[in-house]
C-alpha positions in Angstrom: 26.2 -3.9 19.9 24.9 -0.5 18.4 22.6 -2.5 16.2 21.4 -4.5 19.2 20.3 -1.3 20.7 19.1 0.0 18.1 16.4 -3.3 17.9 15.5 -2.5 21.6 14.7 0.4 20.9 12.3 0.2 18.1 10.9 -2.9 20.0 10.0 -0.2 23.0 9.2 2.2 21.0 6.5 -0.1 18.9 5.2 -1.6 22.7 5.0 2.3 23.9 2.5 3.4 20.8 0.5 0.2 21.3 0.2 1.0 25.0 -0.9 4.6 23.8 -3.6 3.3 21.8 -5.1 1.2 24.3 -4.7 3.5 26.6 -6.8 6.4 24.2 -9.4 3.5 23.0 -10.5 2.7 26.3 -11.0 6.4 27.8 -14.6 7.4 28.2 -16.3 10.4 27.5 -14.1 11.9 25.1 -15.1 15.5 23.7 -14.0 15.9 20.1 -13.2 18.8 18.4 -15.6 20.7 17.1 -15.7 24.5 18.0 -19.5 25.2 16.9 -21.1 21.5 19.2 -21.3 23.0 22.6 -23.4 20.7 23.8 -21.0 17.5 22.9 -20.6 16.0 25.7 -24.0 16.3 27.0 -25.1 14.4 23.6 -22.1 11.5 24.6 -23.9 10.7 27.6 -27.2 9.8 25.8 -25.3 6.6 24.0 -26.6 3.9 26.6 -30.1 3.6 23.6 -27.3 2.8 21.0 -27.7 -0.8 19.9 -29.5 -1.5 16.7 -28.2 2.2 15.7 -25.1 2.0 13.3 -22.9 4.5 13.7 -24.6 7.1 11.0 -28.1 6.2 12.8 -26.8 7.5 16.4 -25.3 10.5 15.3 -28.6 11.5 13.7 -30.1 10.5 16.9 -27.9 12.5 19.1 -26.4 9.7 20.8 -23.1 9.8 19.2 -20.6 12.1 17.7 -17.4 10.4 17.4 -16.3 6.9 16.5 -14.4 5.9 19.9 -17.3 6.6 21.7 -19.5 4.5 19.4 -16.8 1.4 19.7 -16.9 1.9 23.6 -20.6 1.3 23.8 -22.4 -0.8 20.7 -22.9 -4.5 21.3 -21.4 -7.3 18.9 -20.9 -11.4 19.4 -17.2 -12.5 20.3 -16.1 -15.1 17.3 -13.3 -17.4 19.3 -11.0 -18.5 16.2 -8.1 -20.8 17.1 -4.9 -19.2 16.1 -2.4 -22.7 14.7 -0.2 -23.6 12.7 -2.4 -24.5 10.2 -4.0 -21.2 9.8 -2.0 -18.6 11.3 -0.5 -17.5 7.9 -3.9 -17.6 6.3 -6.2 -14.8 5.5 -8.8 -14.4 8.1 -11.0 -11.9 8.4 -11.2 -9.8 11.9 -14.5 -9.7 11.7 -17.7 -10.5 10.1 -21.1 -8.4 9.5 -24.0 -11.3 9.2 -27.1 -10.1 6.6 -28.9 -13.1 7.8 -28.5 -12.2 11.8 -28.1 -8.3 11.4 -25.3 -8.9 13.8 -21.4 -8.0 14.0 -19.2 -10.8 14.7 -15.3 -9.5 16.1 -12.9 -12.4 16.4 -11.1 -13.1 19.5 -7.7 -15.1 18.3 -7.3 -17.8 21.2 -3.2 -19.0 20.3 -2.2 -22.3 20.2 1.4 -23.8 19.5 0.6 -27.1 19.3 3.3 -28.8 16.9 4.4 -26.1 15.8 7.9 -24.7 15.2 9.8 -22.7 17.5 9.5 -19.9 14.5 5.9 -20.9 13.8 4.7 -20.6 17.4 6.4 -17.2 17.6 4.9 -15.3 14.9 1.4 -17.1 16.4 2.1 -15.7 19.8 2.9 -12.2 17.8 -0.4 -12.4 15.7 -2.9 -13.2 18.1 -1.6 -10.6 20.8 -1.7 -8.2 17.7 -5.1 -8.7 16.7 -6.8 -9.1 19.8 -5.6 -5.7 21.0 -8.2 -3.3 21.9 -7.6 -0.5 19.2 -7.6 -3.0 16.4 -10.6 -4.9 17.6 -12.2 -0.9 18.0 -10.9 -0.5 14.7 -12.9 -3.5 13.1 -16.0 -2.5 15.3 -15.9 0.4 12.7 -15.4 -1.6 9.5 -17.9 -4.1 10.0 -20.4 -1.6 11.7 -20.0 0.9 8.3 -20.9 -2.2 6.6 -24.1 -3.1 8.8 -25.0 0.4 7.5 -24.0 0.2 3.6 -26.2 -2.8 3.5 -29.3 -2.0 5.2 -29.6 1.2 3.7 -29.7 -0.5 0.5 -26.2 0.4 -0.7 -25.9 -3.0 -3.3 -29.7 -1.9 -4.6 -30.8 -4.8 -7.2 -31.8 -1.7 -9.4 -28.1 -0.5 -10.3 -27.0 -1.8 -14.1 -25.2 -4.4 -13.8 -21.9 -2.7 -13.7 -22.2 -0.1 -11.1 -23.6 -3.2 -8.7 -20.5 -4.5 -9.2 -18.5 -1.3 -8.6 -20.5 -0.7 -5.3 -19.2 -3.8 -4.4 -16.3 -2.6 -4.1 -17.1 0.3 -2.9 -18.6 -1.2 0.4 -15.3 -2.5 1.0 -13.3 0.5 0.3 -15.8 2.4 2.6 -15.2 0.0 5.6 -11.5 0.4 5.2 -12.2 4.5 5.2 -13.9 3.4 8.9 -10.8 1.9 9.6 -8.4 5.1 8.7 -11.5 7.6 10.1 -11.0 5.7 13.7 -7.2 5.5 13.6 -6.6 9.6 12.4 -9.2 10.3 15.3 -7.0 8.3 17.7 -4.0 10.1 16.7 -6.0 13.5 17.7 -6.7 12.5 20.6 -3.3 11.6 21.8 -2.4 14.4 20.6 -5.0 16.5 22.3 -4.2 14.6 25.5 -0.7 15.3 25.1 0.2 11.6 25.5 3.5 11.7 22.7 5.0 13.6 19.9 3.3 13.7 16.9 5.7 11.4 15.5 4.8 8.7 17.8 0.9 9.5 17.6 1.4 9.2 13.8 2.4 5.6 14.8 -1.1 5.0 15.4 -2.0 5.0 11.7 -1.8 2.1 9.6 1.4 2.4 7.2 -0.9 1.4 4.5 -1.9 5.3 5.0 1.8 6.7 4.8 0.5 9.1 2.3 -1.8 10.8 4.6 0.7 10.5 7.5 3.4 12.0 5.5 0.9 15.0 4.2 0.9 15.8 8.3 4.8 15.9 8.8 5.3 18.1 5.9 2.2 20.5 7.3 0.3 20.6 4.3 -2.8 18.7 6.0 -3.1 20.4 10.0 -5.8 18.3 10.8 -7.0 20.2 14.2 -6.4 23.9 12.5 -8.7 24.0 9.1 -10.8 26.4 7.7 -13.7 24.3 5.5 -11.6 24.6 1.7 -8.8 22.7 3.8 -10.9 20.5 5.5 -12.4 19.5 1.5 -8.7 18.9 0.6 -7.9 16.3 3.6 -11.1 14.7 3.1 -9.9 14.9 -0.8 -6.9 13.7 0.0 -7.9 10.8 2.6 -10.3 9.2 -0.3 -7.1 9.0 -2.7 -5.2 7.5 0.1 -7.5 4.9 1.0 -8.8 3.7 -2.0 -5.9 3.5 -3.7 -4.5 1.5 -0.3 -7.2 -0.6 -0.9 -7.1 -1.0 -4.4 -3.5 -2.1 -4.3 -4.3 -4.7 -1.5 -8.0 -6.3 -1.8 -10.0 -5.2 -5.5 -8.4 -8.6 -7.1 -9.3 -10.9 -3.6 -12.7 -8.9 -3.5 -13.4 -10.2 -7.2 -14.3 -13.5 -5.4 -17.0 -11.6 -3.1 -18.5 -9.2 -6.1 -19.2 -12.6 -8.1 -21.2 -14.3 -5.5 -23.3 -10.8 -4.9 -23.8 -10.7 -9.0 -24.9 -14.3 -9.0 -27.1 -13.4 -6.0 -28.4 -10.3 -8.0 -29.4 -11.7 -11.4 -31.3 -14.9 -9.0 -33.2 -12.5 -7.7 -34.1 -9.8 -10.5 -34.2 -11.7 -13.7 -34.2 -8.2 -15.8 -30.5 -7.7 -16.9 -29.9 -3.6 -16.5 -27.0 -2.6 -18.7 -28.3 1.5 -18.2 -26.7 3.2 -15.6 -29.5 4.9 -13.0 -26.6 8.3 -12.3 -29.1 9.8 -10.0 -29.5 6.1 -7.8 -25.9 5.3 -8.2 -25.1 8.4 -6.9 -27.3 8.5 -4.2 -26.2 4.9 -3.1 -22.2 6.1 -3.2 -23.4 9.3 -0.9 -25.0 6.9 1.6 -21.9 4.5 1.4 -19.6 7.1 2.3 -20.9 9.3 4.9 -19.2 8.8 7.9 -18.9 10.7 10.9 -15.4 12.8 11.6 -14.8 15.4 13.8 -18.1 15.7 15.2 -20.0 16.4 11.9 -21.3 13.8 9.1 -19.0 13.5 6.2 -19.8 12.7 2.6 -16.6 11.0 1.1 -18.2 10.6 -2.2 -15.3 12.0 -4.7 -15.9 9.0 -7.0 -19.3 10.0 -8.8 -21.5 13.1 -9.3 -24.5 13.6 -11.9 -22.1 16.0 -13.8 -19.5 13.7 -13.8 -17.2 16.3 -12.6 -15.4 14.7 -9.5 -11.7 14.6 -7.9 -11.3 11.0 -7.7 -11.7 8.6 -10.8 -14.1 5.8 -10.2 -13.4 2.3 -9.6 -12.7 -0.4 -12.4 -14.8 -3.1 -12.6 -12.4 -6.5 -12.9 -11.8 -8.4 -15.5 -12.9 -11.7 -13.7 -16.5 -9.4 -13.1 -16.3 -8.4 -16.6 -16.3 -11.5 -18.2 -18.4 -13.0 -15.4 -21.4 -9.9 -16.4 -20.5 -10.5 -20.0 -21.7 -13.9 -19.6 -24.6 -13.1 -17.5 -25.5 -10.6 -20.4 -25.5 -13.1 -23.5 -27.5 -16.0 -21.2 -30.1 -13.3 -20.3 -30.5 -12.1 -24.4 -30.6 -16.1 -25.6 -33.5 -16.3 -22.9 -35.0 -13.7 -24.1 -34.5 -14.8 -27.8 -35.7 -18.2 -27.1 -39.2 -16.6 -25.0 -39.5 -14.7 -28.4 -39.4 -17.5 -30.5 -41.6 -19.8 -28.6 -44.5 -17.0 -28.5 -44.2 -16.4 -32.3 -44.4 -20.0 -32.6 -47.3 -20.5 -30.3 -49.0 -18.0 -32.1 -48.7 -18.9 -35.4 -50.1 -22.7 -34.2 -52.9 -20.8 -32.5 -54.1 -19.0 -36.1 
């Protein structure tokens, strides 16, 4: 019986912090904190202009300052995706940013049991009421919006050697997935701030793939609302280790499949193989890629790569699949080359 209870309980309790999040992703107007921004909320009100403006674009702008407020206001097309027993149990993505249309694409799960088991139409019930939730969807706004902005502000540049394109492959992604945290840690403020729970149940509000972070709050070394700028450096410090190193564990080998298609799409286009790293345009590319806004302000998360090579965070690996796959790439490229030397040499030699 005890046990029973206990189940209940952490049923309610997980139904309670989803209720909170809605609840704090669909207020409007919210003032974040930022002590020195007294003009905030006068700034919010401007956001109506904000479509065709990612997130980094509006804050220049003045039409943003924080990421729920962004979410609440910024157009994107509804992708209906059939949730059955066919796919349920398959990766799918949440959402989609389009080169082609220059348009975000959030999927709305429609469920359907059809055939399926009593266990199978369950967990498809469980999965599309998860994912069609309004803080998740917000939270995907973010991811695929932070990728609208990576790419158009020429992020994968056709200029990087061969190997850093590869990395900022990957670094796109992790980026997004820093949206993601960035949009959950400043819903957990904001319960907070709005006195809606503990902090243990606010923490609820951020992904368990982030228990690093969360744990970093409950034994007070990160105090997210009370830091002096050195501390503020440290969380940020700290929120780049926990994220790409969350992501890392969980998507660098699937992402292999995506980095290969954006290589073969690279060496189409710019038939000069670059094996010298450009430090001063990779790092400029990274310090685009990872500003994001938090706590009112632009943030550069860049602790991967600095022209002194003197950086907190090591950088990303290339993988082996990528390796091999550039390897490749590399030796076609020199026998092309060896075989347009030869056939002008011999061309010349007819022509004397």
């Amino acid at each position: 019986m005890g046990k029973i209870k206990e189940k209940i309980k952490e049923k309610l309790k997980k139904i309670s912090v989803r209720a909170m999040a809605v609840i704090v992703a669909l207020s409007s107007c919210i003032k974040i904190h930022n002590k020195n921004d007294k003009t905030l909320e006068k700034q919010e009100d401007k956001i109506e202009n904000i479509d065709g403006c990612t997130m980094e674009d509006a804050y220049k702008k003045g039409l943003c300052r924080s990421l729920n407020t962004y979410t609440q206001k910024v157009s994107y097309i509804t992708d209906t995706v059939v949730l059955n027993r066919h796919n349920y149990n398959k990766r799918i993505c949440a959402g989609l940013y389009k080169e082609t249309t220059n348009k975000v694409y959030i999927k709305h799960f429609i469920p359907d049991t059809t055939s399926a088991t009593p266990l199978e139409a369950q967990k498809i019930l469980k999965y599309a009421k998860k994912w069609n939730e309004e803080a998740y969807k917000r939270s995907n706004i973010v991811h695929e919006f932070k990728h609208m902005h990576t790419i158009k502000k020429g992020c994968l540049n056709l200029n990087l050697s061969a190997h850093d394109y590869a990395r900022m492959c990957q670094h796109n992604e992790i980026s997004s997935y820093l949206g993601n945290f960035l949009f959950e840690r400043e819903t957990y403020l904001l319960a907070i701030r709005k006195g809606l729970c503990t902090q243990e149940d606010a923490l609820n509000l951020i992904s368990p793939r982030f228990e690093k972070y969360k744990e970093a709050i409950r034994n007070g070394t990160i105090k997210p609302q009370l830091m002096n700028f050195i501390e503020q450096q440290k969380e940020n410090e700290l929120i780049m280790e926990v994220v790409s190193d969350a992501w890392i564990k969980k998507e660098q080998k699937v992402n292999a499949y995506v980095a290969k298609k954006r290589l073969k799409n690279k060496f189409a286009k710019n038939k000069t193989f670059i094996s010298q790293r450009n430090g001063l345009l990779y790092k400029s590319c990274l310090d685009v890629c990872y500003t994001h806004i938090k706590d009112g302000m632009l943030v550069n998360f860049n602790f991967f790569y600095n022209l002194d090579n003197k950086t907190p965070l090591k950088d990303v690996e290339v993988q082996p699949q990528i390796e091999e796959y550039i390897k490749y790439e590399k030796e076609k490229h020199q026998k092309n080359q060896n075989t347009l030397a030869l056939n002008y040499s011999n061309k010349k030699t007819a022509t004397h």
